[in-house]
N, C-alpha and C positions, 0 to 999 in steps of 0.2 A: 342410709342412716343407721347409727345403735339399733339394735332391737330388730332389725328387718335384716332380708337379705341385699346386700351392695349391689350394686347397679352403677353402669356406666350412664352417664345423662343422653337422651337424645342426639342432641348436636353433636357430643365427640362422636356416635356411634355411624352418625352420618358422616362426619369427615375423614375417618381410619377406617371403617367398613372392615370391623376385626374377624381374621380368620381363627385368630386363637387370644383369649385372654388370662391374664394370672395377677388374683387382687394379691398384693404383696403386703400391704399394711392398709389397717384400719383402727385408727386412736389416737386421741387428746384432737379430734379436730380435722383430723386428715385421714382420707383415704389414697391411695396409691395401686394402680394398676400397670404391670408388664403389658402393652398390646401389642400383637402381630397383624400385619394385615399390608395390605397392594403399595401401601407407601411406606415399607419398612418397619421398624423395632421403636418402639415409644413409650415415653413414661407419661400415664395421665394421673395428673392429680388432682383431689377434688374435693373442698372443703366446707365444712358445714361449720355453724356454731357449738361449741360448749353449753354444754348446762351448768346452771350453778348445784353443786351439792353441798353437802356439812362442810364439809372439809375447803371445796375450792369455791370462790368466788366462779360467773358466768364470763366466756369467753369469747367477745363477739367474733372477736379480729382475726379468727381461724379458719371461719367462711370467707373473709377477702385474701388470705396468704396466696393461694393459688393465683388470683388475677394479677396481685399487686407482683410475684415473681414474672408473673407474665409480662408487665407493663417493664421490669427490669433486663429481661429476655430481649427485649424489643429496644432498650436502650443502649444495650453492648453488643446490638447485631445481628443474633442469631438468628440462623436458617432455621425451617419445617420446626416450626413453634407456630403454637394458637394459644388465645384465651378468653374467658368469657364467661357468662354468669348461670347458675341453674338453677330451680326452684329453693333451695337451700341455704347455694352460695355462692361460690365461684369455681372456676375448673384452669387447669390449662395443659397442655402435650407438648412435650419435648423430645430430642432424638433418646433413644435409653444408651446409658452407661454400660458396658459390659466389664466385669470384674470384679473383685473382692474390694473392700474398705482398705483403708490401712488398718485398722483394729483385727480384723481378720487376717491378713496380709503377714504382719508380725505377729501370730498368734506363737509359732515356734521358738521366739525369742525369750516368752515370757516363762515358757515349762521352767520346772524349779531343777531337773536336773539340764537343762539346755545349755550348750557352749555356743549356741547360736547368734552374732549381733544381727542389729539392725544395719541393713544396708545403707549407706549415703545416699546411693541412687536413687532408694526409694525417697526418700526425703529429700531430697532436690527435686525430684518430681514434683513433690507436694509445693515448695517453694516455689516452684517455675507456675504452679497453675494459680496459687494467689499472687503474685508478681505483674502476673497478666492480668489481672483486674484492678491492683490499684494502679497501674498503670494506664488504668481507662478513665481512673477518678475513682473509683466505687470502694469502700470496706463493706466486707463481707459481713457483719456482724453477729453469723451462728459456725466460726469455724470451730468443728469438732471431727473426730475419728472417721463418721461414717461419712461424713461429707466430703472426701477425698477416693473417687473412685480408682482404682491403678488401673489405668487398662492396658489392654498389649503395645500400642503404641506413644499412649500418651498418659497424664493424671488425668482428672476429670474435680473440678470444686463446685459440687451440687447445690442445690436447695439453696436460692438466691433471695426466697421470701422477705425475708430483713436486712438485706443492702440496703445504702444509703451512699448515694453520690450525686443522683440524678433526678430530674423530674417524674414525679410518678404521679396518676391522676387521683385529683382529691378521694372520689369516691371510693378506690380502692387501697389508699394509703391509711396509715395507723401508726401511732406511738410505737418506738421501740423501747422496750421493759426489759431485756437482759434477755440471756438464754440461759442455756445449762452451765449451772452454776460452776462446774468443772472444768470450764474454759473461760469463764469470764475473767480478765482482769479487774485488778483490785479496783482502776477509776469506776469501772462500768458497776461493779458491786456495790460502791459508795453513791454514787447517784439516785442508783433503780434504789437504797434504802435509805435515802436522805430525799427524794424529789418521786420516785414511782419510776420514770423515765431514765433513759442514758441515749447516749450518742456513740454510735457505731467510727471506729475510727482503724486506720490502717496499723497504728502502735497498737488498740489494743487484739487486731485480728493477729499482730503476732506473737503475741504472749498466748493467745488460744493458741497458735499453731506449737508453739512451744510445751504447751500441755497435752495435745493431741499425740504431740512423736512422744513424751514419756512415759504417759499409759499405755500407750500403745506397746511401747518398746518392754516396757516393768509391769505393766496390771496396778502402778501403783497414781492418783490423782496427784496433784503438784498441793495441793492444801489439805491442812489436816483439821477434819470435823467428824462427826460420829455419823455414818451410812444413814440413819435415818432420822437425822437432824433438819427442823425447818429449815425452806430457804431462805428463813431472815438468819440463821443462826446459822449455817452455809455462806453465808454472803458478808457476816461480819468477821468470820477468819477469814473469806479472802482481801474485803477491805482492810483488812488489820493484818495482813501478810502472813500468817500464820505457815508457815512451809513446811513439807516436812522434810528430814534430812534423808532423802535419797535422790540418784543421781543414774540418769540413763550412761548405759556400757560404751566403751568406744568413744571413739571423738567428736560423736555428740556430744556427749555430756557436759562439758562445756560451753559448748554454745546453746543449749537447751537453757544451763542456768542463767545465761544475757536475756534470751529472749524472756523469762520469768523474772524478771528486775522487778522491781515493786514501781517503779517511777519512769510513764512511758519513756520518758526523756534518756533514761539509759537501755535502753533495746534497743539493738542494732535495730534499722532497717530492714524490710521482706528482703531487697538487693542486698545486703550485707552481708545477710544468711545466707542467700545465694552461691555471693564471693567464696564464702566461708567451707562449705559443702563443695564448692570445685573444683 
């Protein structure tokens, strides 16, 4: 927890039996640890609740993100996955990712003297690994930059926390409220600030993914609001489409602007994109 030093729970420590560990993050909710140990390379994640402060409201539903990924882990198949509860909150272990983000990945693209584009490749990657999910049923509903690992052989579309396709168990399930505001499409913005709530859907995971390759590619967000602007006041330039005028290099940049359409109904398809990039 805050204020102490991190600590893996018990029970992972009894089922990975780690020879070497590396806390990788801990904040807004969630801990993350790299483990080594007799059954391979693994991500445990492990989450507690938020406190309330001045500023934020209290956060229960960040102690169940870990199980409730879990319970979603468990619905798309995955091998050498666990999850489960700890005094706190919840946990779970997955295989680890090895590789950069795409925000990393395309970091040379963005230098202000670079002639460098983004590769297709890479973003077909990125395409092929959300493709394979809704084609299981599921929208992803937090896709952003870091959640696309590249690895050497394949993409990798992490942190499954707030999908939505599939039965997941009451106890570990919770409202989904939006994400970072810099991927959310305009429906999902207009809901969470007309009702509190949205609904995770495959149109708007690709207008996130659409946001994800132009930051990435530019350093610049797809809406224009002031850096440290509320997220209500964030969320009503995206409901209100507020764009700004730039436009990723290469032949993306076309189809970056479909998948940003204001009205899911004109964005191609994750498959479309696919077409589109091969």
């Amino acid at each position: 927890m805050p204020g102490s030093t991190p600590e893996l729970p018990i029970v992972v420590l009894n089922a990975l039996m780690p020879t070497a560990q590396r806390l990788v993050l801990n904040r807004r909710g969630s801990m993350v640890w790299e483990v080594e140990g007799p059954r391979g390379r693994h991500a445990v994640k492990v989450g507690y609740p938020i406190e309330a402060t001045a500023d934020w409201p209290a956060q229960p539903w960040t102690a169940l993100a870990p199980a409730r990924e879990g319970a979603v882990l468990y619905r798309l198949g995955l091998a050498d996955f666990a999850y489960g509860e700890w005094e706190d909150g919840t946990w779970n272990f997955q295989p680890w990712r090895e590789g950069p983000d795409l925000y990393q990945l395309w970091e040379p693209c963005r230098r202000p003297d670079s002639s460098i584009t983004p590769h297709t490749s890479v973003a077909l990657g990125c395409v092929e690994a959300l493709a394979e999910l809704h084609a299981k049923g599921w929208a992803h509903g937090d896709v952003q930059p870091a959640h696309f690992i590249i690895g050497p052989e394949r993409t990798h579309l992490i942190d499954l926390a707030l999908a939505q396709g599939g039965h997941v168990p009451e106890g570990y399930n919770f409202p989904f409220r939006g994400c970072l505001v810099h991927y959310e499409a305009p429906e999902v913005a207009r809901s969470v600030l007309d009702t509190g709530e949205a609904e995770p859907t495959p149109e708007a995971d690709v207008y996130a993914l659409g946001a994800s390759l132009l930051i990435s590619a530019t350093g610049w967000r797809a809406m224009e609001y002031p850096d440290d602007a509320p997220r209500s006041v964030q969320r009503e330039a995206v409901a209100n489409g507020r764009r700004r005028p730039v436009k990723a290099p290469g032949e993306l940049g076309e189809l970056i602007d479909a998948m940003l359409s204001h009205a899911p109904g004109d964005r191609p398809t994750i498959c479309e994109v696919g077409k589109a990039l091969s």
